[in-house]
C-alpha distance (Angstrom), angle and dihedral (degrees) to the residues before:
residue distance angle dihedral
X1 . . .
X2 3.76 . .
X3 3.87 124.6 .
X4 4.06 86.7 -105.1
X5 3.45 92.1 59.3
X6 3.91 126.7 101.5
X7 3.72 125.5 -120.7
X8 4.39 103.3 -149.6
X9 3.54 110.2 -160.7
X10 3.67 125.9 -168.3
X11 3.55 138.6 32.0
X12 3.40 149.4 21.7
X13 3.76 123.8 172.9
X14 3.40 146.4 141.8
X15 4.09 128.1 -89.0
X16 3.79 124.4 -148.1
X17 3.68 109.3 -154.0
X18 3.58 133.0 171.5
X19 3.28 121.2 -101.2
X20 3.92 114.0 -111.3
X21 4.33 108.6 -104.7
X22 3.95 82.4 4.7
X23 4.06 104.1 77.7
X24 3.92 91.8 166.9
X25 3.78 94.1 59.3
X26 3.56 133.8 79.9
X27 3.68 128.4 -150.5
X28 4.18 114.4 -161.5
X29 3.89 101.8 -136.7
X30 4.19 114.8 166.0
X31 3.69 117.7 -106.5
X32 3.52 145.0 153.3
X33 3.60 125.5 154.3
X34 4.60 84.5 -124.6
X35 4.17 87.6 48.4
X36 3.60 97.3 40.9
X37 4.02 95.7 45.7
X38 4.50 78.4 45.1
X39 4.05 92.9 52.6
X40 3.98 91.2 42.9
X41 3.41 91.2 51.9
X42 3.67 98.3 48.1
X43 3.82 87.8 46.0
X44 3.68 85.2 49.6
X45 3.76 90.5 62.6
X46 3.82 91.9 -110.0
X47 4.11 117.2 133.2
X48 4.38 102.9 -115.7
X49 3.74 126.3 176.2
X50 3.89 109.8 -169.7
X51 3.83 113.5 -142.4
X52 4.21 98.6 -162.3
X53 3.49 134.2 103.1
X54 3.65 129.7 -92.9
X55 3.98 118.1 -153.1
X56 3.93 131.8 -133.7
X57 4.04 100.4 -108.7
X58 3.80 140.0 88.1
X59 4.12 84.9 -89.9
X60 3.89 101.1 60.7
X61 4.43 88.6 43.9
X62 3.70 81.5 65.0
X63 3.64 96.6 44.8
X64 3.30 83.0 55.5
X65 3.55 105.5 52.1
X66 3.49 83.2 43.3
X67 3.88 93.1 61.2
X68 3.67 104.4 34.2
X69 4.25 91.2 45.8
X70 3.93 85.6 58.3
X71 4.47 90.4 50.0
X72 3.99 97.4 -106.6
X73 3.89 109.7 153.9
X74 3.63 106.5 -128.4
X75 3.73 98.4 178.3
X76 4.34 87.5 110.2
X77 3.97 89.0 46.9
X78 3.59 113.7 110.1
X79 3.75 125.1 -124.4
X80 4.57 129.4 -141.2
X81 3.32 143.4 157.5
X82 3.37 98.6 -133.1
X83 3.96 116.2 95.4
X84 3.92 143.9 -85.2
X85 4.01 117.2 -88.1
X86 3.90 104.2 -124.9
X87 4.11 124.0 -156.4
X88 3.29 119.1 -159.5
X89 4.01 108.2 -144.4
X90 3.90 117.4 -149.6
X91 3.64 106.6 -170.5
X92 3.65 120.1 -157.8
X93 3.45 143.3 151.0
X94 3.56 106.1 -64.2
X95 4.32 90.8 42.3
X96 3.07 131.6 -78.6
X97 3.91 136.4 -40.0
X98 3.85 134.9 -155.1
X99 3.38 143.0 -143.3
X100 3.61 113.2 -179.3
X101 3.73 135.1 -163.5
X102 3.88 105.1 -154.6
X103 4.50 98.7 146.7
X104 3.88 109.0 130.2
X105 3.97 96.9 -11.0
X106 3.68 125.2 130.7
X107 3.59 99.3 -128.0
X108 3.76 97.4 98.3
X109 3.87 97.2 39.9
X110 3.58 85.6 106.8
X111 4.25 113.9 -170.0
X112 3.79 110.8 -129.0
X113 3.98 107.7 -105.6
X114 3.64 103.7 171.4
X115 3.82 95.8 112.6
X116 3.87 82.1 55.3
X117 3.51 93.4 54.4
X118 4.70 96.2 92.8
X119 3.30 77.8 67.1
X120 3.34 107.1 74.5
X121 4.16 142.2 62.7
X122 3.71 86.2 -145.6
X123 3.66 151.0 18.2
X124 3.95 120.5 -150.7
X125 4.10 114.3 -161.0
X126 3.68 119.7 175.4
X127 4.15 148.8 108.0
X128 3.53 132.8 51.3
X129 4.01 88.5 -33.0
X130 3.81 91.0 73.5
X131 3.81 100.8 56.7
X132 4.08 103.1 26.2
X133 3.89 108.9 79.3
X134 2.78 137.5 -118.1
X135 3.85 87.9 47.8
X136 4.02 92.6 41.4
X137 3.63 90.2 64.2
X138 4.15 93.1 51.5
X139 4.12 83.4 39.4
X140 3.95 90.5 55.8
X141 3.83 93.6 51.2
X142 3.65 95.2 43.8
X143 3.69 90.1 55.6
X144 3.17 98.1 44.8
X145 3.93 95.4 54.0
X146 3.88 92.2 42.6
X147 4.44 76.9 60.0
X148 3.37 96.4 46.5
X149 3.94 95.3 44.6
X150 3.50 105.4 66.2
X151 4.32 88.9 -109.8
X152 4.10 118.8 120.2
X153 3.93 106.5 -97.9
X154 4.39 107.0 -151.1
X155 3.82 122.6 -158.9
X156 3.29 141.3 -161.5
X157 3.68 115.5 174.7
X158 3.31 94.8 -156.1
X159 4.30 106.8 -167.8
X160 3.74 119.1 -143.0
X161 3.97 117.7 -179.3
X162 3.99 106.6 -172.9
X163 3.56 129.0 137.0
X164 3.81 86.8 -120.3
X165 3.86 89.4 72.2
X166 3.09 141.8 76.9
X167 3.98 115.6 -138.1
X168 3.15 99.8 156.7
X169 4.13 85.2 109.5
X170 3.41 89.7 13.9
X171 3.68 98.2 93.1
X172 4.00 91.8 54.4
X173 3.22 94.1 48.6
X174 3.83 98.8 58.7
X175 3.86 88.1 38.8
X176 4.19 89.9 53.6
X177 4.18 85.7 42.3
X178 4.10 90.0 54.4
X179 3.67 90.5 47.6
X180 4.13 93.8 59.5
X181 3.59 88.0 41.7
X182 3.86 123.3 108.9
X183 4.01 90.0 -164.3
X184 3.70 121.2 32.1
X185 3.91 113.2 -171.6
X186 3.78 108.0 -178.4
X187 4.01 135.8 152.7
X188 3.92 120.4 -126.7
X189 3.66 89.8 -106.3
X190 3.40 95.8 58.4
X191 4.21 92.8 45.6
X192 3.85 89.7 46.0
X193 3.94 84.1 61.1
X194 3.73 100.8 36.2
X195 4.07 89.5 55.4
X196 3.99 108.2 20.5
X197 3.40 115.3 -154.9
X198 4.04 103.0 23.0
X199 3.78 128.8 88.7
X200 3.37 115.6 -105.8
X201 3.02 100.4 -123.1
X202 3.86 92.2 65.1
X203 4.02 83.8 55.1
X204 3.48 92.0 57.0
X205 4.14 96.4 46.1
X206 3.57 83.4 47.3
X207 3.77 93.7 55.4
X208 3.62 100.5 36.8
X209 4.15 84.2 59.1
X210 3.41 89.7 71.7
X211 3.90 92.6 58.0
X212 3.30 104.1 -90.0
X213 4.16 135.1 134.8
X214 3.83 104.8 -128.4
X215 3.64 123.4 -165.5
X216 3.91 115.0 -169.0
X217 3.81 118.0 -171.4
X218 3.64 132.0 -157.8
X219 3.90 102.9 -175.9
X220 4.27 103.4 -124.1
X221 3.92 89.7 -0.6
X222 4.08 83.7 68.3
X223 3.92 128.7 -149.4
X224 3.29 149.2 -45.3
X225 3.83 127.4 -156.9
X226 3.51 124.6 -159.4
X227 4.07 123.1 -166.2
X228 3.13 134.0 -157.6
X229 3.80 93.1 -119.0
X230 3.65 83.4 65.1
X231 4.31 96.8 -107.2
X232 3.95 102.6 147.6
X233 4.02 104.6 -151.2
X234 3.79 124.2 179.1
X235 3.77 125.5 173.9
X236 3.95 124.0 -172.1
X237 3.80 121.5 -119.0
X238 3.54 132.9 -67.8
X239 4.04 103.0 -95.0
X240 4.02 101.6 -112.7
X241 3.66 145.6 135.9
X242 3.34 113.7 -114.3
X243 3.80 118.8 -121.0
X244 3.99 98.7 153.4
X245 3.53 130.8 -7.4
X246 3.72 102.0 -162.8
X247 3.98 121.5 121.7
X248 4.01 81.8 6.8
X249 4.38 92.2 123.3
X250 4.33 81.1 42.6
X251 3.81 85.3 52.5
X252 3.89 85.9 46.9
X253 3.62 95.3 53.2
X254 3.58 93.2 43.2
X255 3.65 86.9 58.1
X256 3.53 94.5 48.4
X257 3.97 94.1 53.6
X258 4.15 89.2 47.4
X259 3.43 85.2 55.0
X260 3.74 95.1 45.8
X261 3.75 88.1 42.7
X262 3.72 94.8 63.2
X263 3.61 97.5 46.2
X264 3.98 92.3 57.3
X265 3.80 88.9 -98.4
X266 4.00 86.8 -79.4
X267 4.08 102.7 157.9
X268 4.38 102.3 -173.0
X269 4.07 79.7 96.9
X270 3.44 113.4 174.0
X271 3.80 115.8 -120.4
X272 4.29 90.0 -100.4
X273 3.75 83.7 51.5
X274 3.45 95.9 47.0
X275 3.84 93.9 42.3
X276 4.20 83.8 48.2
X277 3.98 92.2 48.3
X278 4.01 88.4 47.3
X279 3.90 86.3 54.4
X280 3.59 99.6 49.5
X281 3.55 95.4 50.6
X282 4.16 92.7 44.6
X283 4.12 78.0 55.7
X284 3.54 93.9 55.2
X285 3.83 92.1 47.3
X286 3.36 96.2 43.4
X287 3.95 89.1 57.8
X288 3.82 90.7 62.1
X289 3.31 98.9 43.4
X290 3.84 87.1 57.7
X291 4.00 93.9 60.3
X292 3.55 143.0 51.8
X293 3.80 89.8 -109.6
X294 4.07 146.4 59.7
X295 3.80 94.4 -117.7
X296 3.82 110.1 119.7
X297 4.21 117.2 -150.3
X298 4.08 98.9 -178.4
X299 4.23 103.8 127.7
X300 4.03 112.5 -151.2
X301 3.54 103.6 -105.9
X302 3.96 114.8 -110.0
């Protein structure tokens, strides 16, 4: 794997969905915000090894068709019998909500990958993986090596609220995870939860002090980048109609690290890089949201 490559640790599961016109039935499609920022990036044209674990049942042989069709390296993914966390999605009007099944499954028997870590342009941290032990633990030490090491450490704090979960910690965790990072990508629903009571954008000029790209999104409102040389850039939303807007922000951050990728990961972007980066990445959401699937189609422009 070359040192522009992305190591993508975390999970990969499988989403029940409803079937469009056919609310009662579920269709099993592979998700995971870890696998479906891995398969955008390999679709992007961006080298990705994904460091989770892959079940013994029906529902991790398609995850891993899934992954190894798009070009992801799973040759640091680790293997068990046990089976495949599901999460049942119930979209609404506000987005859609989770409830996942994740008791005695393999997905978050996470292999430990720090050693791998040199390897690698980039390390990607986010979803469930980051807050649901015993994964979280593995997550934490991987991110804090990619910090220490010189590489670019990514994160999305993805925010679940189920029952199923604990947050109690949850919440600190994602906060202490944003703080190593070098690129935070996160929506406004997940920074309103993160830091109740301020406006997100506060969070994210707060953040991007510390030296840090941050990318906030606001679903058809667009994004906003802030650098740390202190440029505010926001661009509007990819034009599109909306067929599905699940693993759209994974699209978005996969889009963002393609971007990234091809500029040598160097993040003191001018503002017409930033504003370029910020379009790319819309693209690449915007081509998700136009399907029934998660599989971005948005080239890097030449």
């Amino acid at each position: 794997m070359s040192r522009d490559g992305v190591l993508v640790l975390g999970e990969a599961l499988i989403d029940l969905v409803p079937e469009p016109g056919h609310p009662d039935l579920l269709r099993a499609q592979p998700g995971g915000a870890p696998a479906n920022v891995a398969t955008g990036l390999a679709r992007l044209g961006t080298p990705v090894s994904f460091a989770g674990t892959l079940g013994g049942d029906a529902f991790a042989r398609s995850i891993e068709h899934r992954l190894t069709d798009a070009g992801v390296d799973l040759s640091l993914c680790g293997r068990s019998p046990l089976p495949t966390t599901l999460a049942v999605a119930d979209p609404g009007p506000e987005g859609t909500a989770y409830h996942f099944h994740t008791d005695r499954t393999a997905t978050f028997q996470l292999p430990d990958r720090t050693a791998d870590v040199p390897r690698f342009g980039a390390v990607y941290a986010g979803g469930l993986a980051a807050v649901v032990e015993p994964a979280a633990s593995v997550v934490a030490a991987t991110a804090r090596t990619a910090a220490a090491r010189g590489g670019m450490l990514a994160v999305d704090p993805n925010v679940r609220e189920d029952r199923t979960l604990e947050t109690g910690t949850g919440l600190g965790v994602l906060r202490e995870l944003c703080a190593a990072a070098h690129v935070v990508k996160a929506s406004d629903e997940d920074l309103a939860l993160l830091w109740p009571g301020r406006d997100p954008d506060a969070s994210c000029r707060d953040l991007a002090r510390g030296g840090r790209l941050v990318v906030m999104t606001r679903g058809a409102r667009g994004s906003t980048a802030y650098t740390a040389a202190g440029a505010v850039v926001t661009v509007p939303a990819a034009p599109v109609d909306v067929v599905n807007t699940i693993g759209a922000g994974d699209a978005f951050m996969a889009g963002m690290l393609a971007w990234l990728a091809a500029g040598s990961w160097r993040l003191d972007l001018s503002p017409d890089r930033t504003e370029a980066m910020l379009g790319h990445a819309s693209r690449v959401a915007a081509s998700v949201c136009a399907q029934a699937g998660t599989e971005p189609a948005v080239p890097l422009p030449r």
